[in-house]
C-alpha positions in Angstrom: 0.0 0.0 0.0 3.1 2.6 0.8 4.7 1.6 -2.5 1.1 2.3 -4.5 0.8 5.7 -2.5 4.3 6.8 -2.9 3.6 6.0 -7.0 1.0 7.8 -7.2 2.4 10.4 -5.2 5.0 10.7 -7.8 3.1 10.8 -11.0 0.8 13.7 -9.4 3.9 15.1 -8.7 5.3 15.4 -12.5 1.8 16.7 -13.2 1.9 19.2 -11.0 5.0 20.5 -11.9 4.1 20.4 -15.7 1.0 22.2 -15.8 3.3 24.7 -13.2 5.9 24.7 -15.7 3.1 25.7 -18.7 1.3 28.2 -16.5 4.7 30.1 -16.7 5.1 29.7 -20.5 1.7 30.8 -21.1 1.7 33.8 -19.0 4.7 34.7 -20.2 3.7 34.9 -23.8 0.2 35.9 -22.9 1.0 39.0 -20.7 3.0 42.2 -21.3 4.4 43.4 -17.9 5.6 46.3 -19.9 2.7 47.8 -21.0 2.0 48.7 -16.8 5.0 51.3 -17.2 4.1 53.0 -20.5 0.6 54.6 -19.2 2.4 56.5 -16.6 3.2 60.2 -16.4 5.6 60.9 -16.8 7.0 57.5 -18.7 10.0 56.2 -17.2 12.7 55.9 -19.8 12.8 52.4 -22.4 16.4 51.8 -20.3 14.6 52.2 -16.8 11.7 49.7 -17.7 14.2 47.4 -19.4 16.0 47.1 -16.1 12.9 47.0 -13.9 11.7 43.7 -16.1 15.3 42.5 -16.0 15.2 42.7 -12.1 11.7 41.0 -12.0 13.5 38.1 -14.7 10.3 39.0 -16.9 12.0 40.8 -19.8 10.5 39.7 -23.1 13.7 40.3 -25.2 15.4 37.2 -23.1 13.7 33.8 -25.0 10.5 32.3 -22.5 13.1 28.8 -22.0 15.8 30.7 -20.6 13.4 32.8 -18.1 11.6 29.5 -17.2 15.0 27.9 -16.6 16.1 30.6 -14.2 12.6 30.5 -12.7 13.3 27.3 -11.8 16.5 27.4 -10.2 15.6 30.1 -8.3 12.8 28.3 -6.8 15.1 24.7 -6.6 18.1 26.0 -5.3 16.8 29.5 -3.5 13.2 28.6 -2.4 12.4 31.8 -4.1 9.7 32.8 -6.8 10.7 36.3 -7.6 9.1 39.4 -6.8 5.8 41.0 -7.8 5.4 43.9 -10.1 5.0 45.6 -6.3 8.6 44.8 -5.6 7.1 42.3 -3.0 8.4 38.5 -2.8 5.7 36.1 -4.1 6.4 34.1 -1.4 5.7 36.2 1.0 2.5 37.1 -0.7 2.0 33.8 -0.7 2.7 32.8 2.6 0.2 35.7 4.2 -2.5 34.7 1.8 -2.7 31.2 2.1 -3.7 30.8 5.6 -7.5 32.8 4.4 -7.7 30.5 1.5 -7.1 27.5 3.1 -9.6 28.0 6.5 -12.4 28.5 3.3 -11.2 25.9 1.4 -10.8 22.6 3.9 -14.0 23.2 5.8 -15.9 24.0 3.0 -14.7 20.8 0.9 -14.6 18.5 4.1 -18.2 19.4 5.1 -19.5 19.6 1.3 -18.5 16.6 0.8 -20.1 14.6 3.9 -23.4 16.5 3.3 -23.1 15.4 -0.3 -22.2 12.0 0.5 -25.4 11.7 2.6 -27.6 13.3 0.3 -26.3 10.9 -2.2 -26.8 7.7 -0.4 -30.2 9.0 0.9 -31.5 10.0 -2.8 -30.2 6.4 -3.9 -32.2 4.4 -0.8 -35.4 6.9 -1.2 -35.0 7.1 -5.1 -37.8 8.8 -7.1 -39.6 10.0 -3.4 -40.4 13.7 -2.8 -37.1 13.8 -0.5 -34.9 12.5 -3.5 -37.0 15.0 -5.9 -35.9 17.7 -3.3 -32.2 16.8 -3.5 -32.3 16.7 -7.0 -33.7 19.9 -8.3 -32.5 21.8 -5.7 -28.7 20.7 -6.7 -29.5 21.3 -10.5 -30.3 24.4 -9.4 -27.3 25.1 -7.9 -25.1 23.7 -10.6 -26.7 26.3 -13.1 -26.4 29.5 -10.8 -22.7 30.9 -10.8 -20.6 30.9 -7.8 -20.4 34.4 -7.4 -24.2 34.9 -7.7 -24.6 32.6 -4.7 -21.9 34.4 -2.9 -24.5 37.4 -3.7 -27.8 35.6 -2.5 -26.5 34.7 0.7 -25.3 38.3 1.1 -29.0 39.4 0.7 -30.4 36.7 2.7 -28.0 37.9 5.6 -28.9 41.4 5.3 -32.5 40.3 5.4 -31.7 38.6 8.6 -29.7 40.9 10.0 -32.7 43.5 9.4 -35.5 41.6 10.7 -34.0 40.9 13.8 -32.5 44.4 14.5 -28.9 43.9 15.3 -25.8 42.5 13.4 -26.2 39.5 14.0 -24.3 37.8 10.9 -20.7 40.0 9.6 -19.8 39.1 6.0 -17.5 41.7 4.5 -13.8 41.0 4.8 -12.0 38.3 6.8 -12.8 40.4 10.5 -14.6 43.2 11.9 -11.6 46.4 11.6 -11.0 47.3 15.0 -12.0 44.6 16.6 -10.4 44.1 19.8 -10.9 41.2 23.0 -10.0 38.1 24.1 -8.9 35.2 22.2 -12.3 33.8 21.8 -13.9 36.9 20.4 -11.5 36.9 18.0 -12.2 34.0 16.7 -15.4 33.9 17.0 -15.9 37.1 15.0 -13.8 35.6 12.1 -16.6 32.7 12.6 -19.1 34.5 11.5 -17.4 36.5 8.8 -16.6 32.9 7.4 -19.9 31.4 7.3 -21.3 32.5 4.3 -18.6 32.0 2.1 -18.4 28.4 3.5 -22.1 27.9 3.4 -21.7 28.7 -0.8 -18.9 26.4 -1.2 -20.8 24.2 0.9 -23.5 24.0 -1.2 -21.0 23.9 -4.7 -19.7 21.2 -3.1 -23.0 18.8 -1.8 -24.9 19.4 -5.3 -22.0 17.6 -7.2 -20.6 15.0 -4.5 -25.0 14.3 -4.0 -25.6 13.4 -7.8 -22.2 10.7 -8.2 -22.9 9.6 -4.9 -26.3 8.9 -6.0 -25.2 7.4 -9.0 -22.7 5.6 -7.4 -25.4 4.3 -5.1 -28.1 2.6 -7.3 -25.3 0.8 -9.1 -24.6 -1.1 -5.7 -28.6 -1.5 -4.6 -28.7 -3.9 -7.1 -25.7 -5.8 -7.0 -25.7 -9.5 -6.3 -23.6 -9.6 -2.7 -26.2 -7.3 -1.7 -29.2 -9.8 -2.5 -26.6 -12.2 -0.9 -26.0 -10.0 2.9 -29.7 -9.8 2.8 -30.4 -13.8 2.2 -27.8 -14.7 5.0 -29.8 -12.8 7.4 -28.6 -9.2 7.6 -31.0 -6.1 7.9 -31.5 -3.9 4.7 -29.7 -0.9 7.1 -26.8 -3.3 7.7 -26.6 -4.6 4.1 -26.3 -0.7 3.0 -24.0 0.4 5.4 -21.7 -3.0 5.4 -21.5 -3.5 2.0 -23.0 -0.8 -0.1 -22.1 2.5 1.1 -18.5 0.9 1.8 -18.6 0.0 -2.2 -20.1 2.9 -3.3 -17.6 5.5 -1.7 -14.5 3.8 -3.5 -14.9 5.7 -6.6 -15.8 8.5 -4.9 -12.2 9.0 -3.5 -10.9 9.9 -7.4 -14.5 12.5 -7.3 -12.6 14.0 -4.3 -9.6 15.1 -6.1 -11.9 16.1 -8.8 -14.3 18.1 -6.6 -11.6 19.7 -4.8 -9.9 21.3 -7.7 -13.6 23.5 -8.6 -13.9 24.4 -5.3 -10.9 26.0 -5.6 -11.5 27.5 -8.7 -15.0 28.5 -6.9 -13.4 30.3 -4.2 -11.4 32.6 -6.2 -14.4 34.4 -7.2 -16.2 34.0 -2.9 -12.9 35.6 -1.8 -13.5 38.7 -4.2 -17.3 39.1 -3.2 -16.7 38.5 -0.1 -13.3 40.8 0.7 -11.5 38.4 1.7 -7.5 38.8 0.8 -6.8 35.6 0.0 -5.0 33.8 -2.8 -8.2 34.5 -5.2 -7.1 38.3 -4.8 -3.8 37.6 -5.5 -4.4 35.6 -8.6 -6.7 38.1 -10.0 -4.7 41.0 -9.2 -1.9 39.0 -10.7 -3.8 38.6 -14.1 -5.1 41.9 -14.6 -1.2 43.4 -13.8 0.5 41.1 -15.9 2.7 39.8 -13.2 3.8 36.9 -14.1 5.9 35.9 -11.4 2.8 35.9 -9.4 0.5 34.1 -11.9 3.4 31.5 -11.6 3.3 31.3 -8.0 -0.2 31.3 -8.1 -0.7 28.0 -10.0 2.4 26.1 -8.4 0.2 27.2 -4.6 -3.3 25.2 -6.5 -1.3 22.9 -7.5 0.1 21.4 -5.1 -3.3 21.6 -3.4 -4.1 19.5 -5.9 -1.9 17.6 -5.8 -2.2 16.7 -1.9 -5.8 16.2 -2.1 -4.9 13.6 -5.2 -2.6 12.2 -2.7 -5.6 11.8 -0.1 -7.8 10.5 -2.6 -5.9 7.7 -3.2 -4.7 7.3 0.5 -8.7 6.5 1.2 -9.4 4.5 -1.9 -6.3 2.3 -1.0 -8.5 1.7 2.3 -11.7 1.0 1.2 -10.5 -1.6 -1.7 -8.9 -4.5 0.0 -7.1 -5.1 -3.4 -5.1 -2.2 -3.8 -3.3 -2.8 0.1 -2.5 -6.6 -1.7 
């Protein structure tokens, strides 16, 4: 099983470092950090903004290889991803920004995706009921409304709330109340509240997709033979599910989870902008609209190796719930 892992481990790996590896070709012949100095007044000189690009290591006279080649010794041998247009590491950028992305991200994804397993397995038991009728227009629904439109909703909803009981009772602009000040528990309870709607939406992104494979998933195994067969040798239709069916049915729902994971983050770039939080969605679409490509860089080496850790778990639980991978 450590030998399949580690494998596996490894080939996400290459991936991840490949699709890191095009991000920075791509943005490198997609943007022009250039053109942010030749709007100013005055322009600085064509000498002062070829050494500014030559300092970032994002001059387009030097060929895209021999940039990426740098890029990546400076991040191999010096830890280091260059600077910003700002003049501010990406790593440090980085570093400060991940922490927000990451509180929204985990609890979001871990608690989407036991509501959507449940969902799922309850739609499959009580298919074609009003329940499972419920689950299933209501995450249809969800699929076709944008992310940043729910983001939206559940602002008004709060403000609705929030009006109709008189008081503040749900905060959801930015990551804290500014000036804020108290113990250690109002401090984090106040960043509770500000991060409960931007969880409830990914949440919700979350459940609607993990309910309808799960679901899937689910009537496949209702009507497989060792099913029939737990039932014959004496076992309640409750045990039967839970022993042998749900166990079954979650096994290819460990390769959804790496799936699932990587919208949610793509989902949460556009929560943390509707939301004010300054998280690593800011920072990727500050990076875009600048034409920074060290941080666009940065950017997608931080998602993926989100992705490719949640691969990593994926396979870590679908090595435990098939007995045949572990042999």
């Amino acid at each position: 099983m450590a030998f399949y892992i580690f494998r596996r481990f490894v080939n996400y790996f290459i991936l991840s470092a490949i699709a890191t590896c095009l991000a920075y070709v791509v943005a490198s012949l997609a943007l022009d950090p250039a053109s942010k100095y030749y709007g100013r007044n005055p322009q600085p000189s064509r000498q002062t903004i070829t050494n500014i690009l030559n300092g970032l290591g994002v001059n387009p006279d030097v060929p895209v290889l021999e940039r990426l080649w740098n890029w990546i010794v400076n991040l191999v041998v010096h830890g280091s991803l260059g600077n910003t247009v700002g003049g501010t590491s990406v790593v440090d950028q980085i570093v400060s920004r991940s922490g927000v992305s990451l509180r929204l991200l985990l609890i979001g994804s871990v608690i989407g995706a036991v509501v959507g397993v449940t969902l799922g397995v309850w739609g499959a038991v009580r298919q074609y009921k009003f329940s499972d009728q419920v689950v299933t227009y209501g995450s249809y629904l969800i699929f076709a409304t944008p992310t940043f439109v729910i983001g939206v909703l559940l602002m008004i909803g709060a403000t609705a709330l929030n009006g109709a009981a008189g008081m503040q009772l749900i905060n959801f602009t930015g990551e804290y109340s500014a000036g804020l000040s108290g113990s250690w528990w109002d401090l984090t309870a106040d960043r509770a509240v500000h991060l409960l709607l931007p969880t409830l939406a990914l949440v919700l992104i979350g459940a609607a997709g993990y309910s309808r494979y799960q679901r899937s998933v689910m009537l496949d195994v209702l009507s497989a033979d060792y099913i029939r067969t737990a039932r014959a040798k004496g076992r309640s239709r409750n045990q039967a599910l839970v022993r042998h069916g749900v166990r079954v049915a979650l096994i290819p729902m460990s390769t959804f989870f790496a799936y699932s994971f990587g919208t949610l983050v793509s989902g949460s770039i556009m929560l943390e902008i509707v939301f004010s939080f300054h998280g690593m969605g800011e920072f990727t679409l500050n990076a875009i609209t600048q034409s920074d490509i060290n941080a666009v860089a940065g950017s997608t080496l931080f998602l993926a190796v989100l992705v490719l850790f949640s691969s990593t778990l994926s396979e870590v639980l679908y090595a435990a719930l098939d007995p045949r991978v572990r042999n």
